[in-house]
N, C-alpha and C positions, 0 to 999 in steps of 0.2 A: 246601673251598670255602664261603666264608661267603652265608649267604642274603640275598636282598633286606631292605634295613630297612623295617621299618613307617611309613608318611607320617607328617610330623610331627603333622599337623591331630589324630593322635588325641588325642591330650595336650594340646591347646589347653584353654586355661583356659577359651573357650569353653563347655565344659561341665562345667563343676564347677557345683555343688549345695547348697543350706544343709543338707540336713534330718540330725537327728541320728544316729549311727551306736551301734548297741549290739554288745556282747562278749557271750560265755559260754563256760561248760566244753564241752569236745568229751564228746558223748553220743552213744547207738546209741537201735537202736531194729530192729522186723522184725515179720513181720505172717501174716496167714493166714487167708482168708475165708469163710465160713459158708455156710450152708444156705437156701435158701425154706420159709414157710410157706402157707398156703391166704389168695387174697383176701378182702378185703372192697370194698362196691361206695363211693364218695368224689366228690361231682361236682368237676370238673376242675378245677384251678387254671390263670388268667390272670394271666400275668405284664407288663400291658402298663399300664406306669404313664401320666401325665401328660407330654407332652415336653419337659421342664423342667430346667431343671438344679438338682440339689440334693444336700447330702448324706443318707445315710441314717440316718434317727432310729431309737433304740434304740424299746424295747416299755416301756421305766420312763422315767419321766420324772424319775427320782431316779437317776441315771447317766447321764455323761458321758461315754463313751470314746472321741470320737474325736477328741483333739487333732490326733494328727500327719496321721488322713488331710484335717481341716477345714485345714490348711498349705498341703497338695498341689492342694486343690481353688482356693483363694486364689489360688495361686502360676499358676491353670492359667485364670484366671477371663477373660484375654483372648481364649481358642481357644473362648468359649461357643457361637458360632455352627457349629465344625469338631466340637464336640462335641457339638448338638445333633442335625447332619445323620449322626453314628455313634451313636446313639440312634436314631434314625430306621430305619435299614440295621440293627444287631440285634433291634427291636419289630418289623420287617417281615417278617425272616428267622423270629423265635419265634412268628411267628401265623398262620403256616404250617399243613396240615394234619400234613405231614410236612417235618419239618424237613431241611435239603441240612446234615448234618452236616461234609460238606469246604467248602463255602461260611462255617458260623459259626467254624469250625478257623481261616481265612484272616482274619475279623473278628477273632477274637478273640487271635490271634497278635499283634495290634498294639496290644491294649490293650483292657476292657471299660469302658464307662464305670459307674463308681460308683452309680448310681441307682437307685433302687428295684427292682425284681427282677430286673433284667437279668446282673449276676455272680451272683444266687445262681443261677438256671435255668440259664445257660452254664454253669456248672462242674458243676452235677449234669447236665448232657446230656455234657459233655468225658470224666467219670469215667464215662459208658454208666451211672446210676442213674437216669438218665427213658431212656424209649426215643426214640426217631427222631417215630414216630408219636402225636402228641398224643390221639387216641383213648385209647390205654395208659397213659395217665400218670396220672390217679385208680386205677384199679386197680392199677398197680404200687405206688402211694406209701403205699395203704389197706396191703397185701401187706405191704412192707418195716418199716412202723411200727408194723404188728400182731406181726409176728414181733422187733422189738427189743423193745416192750413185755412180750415172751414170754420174751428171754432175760434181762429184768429180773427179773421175778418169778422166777426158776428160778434166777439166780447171784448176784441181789444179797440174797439172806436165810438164813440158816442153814441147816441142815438139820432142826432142830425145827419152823422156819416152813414150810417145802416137807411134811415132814408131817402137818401141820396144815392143811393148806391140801390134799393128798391122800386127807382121810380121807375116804371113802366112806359112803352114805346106804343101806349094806346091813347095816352094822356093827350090834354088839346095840347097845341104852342105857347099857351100863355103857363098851365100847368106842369109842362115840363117846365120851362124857364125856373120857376119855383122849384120845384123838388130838383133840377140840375145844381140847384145855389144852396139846398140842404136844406129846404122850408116847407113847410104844406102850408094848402092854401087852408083861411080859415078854417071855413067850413068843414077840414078836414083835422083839426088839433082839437081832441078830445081832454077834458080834464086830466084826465092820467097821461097822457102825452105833454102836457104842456111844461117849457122847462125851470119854472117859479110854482107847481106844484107841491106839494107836503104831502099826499097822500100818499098810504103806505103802497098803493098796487103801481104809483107812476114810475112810468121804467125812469125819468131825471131822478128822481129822488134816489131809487134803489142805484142807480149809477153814481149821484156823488156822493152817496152814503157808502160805498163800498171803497171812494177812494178816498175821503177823508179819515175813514176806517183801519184801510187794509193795505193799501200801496204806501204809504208814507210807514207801516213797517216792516214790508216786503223788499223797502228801498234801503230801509238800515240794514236788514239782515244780508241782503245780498251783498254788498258793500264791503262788512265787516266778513265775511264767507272766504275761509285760508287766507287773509291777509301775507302771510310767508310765501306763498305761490304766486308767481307771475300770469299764472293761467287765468286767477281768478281778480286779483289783486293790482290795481296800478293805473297808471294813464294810456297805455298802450293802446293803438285800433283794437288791437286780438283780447286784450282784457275786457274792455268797455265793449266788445261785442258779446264774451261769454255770459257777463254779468245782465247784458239784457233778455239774452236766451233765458237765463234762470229767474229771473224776473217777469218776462212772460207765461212761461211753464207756471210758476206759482199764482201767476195775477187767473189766469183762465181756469186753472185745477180751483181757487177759491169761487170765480162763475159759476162754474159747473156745480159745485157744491155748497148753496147758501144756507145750506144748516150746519155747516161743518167753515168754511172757508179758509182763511189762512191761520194756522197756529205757528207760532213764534217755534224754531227752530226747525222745520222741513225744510228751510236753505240747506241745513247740516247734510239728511238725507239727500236731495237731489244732487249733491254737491258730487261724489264718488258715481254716481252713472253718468252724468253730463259729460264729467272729465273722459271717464273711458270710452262713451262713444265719439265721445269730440275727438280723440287719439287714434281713431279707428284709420289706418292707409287708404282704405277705399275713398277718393275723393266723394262719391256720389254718398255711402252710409254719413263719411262728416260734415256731411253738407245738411243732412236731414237730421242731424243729433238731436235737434231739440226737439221733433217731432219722435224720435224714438224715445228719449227720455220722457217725456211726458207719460206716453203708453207705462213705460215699465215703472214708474214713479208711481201712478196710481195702480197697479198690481202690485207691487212691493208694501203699499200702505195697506193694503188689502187686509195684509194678511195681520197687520198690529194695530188695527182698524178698533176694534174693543179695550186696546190697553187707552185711548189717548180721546176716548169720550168722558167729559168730563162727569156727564149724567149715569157715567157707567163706574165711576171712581169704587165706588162701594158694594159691587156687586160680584158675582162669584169670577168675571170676565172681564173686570176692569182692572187699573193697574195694581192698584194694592194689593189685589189676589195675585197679579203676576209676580209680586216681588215678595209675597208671599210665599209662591211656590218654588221659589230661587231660596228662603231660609231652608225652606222643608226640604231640599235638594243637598245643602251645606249639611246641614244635621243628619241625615241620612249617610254622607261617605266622609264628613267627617265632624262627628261630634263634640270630639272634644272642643275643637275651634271655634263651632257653633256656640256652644256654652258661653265658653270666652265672651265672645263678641255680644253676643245678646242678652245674657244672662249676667258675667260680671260685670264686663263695661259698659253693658246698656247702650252701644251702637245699633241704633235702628236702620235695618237695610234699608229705607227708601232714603236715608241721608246721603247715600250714594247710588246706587244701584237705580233710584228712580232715571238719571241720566246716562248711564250705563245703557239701561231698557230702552227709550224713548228715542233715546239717539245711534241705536246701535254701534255703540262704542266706536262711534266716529272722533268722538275728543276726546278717550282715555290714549289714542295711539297714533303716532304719524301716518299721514296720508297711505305713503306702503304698505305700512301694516294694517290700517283698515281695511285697504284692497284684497291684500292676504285673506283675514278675515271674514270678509263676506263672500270671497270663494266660497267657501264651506259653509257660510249662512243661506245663501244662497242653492247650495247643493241639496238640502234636505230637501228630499222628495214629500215629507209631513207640514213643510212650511220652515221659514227662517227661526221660528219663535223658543222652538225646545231646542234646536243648538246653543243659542244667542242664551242662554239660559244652564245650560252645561261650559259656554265659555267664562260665562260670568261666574259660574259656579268654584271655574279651575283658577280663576283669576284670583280668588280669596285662598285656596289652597297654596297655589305658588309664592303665596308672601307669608304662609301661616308664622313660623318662626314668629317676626316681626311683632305679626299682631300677636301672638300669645305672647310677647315678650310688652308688648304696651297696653297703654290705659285708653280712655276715652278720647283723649283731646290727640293722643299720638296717631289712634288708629284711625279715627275718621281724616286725620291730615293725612293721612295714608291712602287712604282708599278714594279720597275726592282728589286725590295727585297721585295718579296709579304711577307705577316705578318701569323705567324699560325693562323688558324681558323678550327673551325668543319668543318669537310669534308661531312657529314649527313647534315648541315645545309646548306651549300653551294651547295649541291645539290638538295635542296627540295627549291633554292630559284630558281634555274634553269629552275625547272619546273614549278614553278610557269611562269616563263613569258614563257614558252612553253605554259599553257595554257594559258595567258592572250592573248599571240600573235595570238590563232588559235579561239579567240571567240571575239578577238577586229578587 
């Protein structure tokens, strides 16, 4: 029995899109979240800009990065006044004592507007790194920024610098001298301390195993990370500084997690939080971005923590099941297509879909439109995962035509070079089979 077809209107050129589309190699990536340390007291940050529309200006005035999203904002400069009044409804919502977290979940499912503090505060309330109650949030931010600054100092420097930075003001004259210069006296370098050690417990060996390892391709990946953006990309003070935030952020998240460490494409992920809280007007929140991105980096992996274990590959929670349950989603609203693709042409969804998943269609779409995007990924109160999975799902709908009109070599060039399209429209198809799914 063949299923109902898809209304034509989806595929109306109606909603095609200029903005440019970018590729990459398919990467992993997996996560694992840390510990608190003791507060400090920080007066609160106000997120309530001007009600204006504007884009948001970087912290140098010697970088330019936001071509593509100044497009978005151009292209969107008729709806001023619909965007003014959703501006209004989230500054109203954020000035709250305590904030109706299912209330901004519902705004922000539909899109945040670009402005001054308003995406960077929604996403750290979405990711649970502000609490509900705006009393908490100086204390929390003081808390979280003091403790990354702490796992700075502890994993971004040798082990001569951590000794020298440990030596004690009980030691003789002659003892400090020594641990002042970054040495212990013999008597005190144990085999596993020692820095011509092999054993596997000596912190030397586990330190330049990690950077032989893991920093020389944490250095490519950040490097090559939106090359088209000036934020990220180029010689400038302001680029060569973001690119070492995102290179710290990674070098310390792989510390913290040496069963896990770095996987090849999390530059991708961190890359869309850094930028927005680096954009943040608050001098003091862009001052701290890369201590808040970290926070929200490792809760965001959290939650696709199971897709991108590789010991997990083959199990009911690893990726294959996940791209798995992205067929049985297609097939379900709409089957004919499904057939098509899998069935005639024998396109297997992980030929594309596997980067899709992993990367949260960070390189099927311009920077704006990923932003777009993960508003609404970001919104689900269930976790990012079954959206991120009904968008993917509407993403093969909206080009159906196509692929039922091609073969194997046409459609996988298709789908590994996804085509612009509205990004409003691709998301309101989303939902649709979110509710088809939950009343069928």
């Amino acid at each position: 029995m063949v299923k109902k077809r898809v209304p034509d209107w989806l595929n109306s050129s109606l909603w095609s899109a200029s903005p440019s589309v970018t590729n990459d190699d398919c990467r992993r990536y997996d996560s694992k979240p840390s510990t608190p340390t003791p507060p400090s007291p920080v007066a609160p940050p106000l997120p309530v800009p001007p009600p204006v529309v504007v884009v948001v200006q970087e912290q140098s005035s010697k970088a330019e990065p936001k071509e593509s999203v100044d497009d978005v904002h151009d292209a969107s400069s008729n709806s001023s006044a619909e965007d003014i009044s959703r501006q209004a409804q989230f500054l109203a919502e954020l000035s709250k004592k305590v904030i109706n977290l299912r209330e901004l979940r519902t705004l922000a499912s539909q899109g945040i507007p670009d402005v001054a503090a308003i995406r960077s505060t929604v996403w750290k309330l979405l990711l649970g790194y502000l609490p509900s109650d705006r009393g908490h949030w100086s204390s929390e931010l003081a808390k979280k920024r003091s403790q990354y600054k702490h796992f700075k100092e502890e994993l971004l420097m040798n082990p001569s610098e951590i000794t020298r930075r440990l030596g004690t003001s009980t030691s003789s004259d002659e003892e400090s001298k020594l641990e002042g210069s970054g040495m212990l006296s013999r008597s005190e370098i144990t085999h596993g301390e020692h820095p011509l050690s092999l054993g596997k417990t000596s912190v030397w060996n586990q330190f330049f195993q990690l950077d032989t390892e893991i920093i020389e391709q944490i250095d490519r990946d950040v490097k090559r990370t939106h090359p088209d953006m000036n934020f990220f990309s180029g010689d400038t003070p302001f680029a060569k500084a973001n690119q070492e935030a995102l290179r710290n952020i990674l070098i310390v998240f792989a510390k913290l997690n040496p069963g896990i460490r770095y996987v090849q494409g999390m530059n991708e992920i961190l890359a869309p939080l850094f930028y927005v809280f680096k954009n943040d007007p608050d001098e003091e929140n862009a001052a701290s971005a890369e201590a808040d991105t970290f926070f929200c980096f490792v809760e965001l992996l959290s939650g696709f923590r199971d897709n991108f274990c590789q010991q997990l590959d083959n199990s009911v929670v690893g990726i294959r099941s996940t791209i798995t349950r992205l067929s049985q989603l297609l097939k379900e609203h709409d089957g004919e297509l499904w057939r098509h693709l899998e069935v005639t042409t024998k396109v297997n969804p992980q030929f594309y879909a596997f980067r899709w998943i992993t990367l949260l269609l960070t390189q099927e779409f311009n920077f704006a439109d990923s932003l777009q995007i993960w508003d609404t990924l970001l919104s689900d109160p269930e976790g990012p995962q079954e959206t991120l999975l009904r968008v993917c799902c509407a993403m093969l709908i909206l080009v159906r035509r196509r692929l039922l009109a091609g073969d194997f070599t046409s459609n996988l060039k298709l789908l590994q070079n996804y085509p612009s399209t509205n990004i409003s429209h691709l998301l309101y198809v989303a939902n649709k089979i979110r509710v088809q799914s939950s009343t069928g």
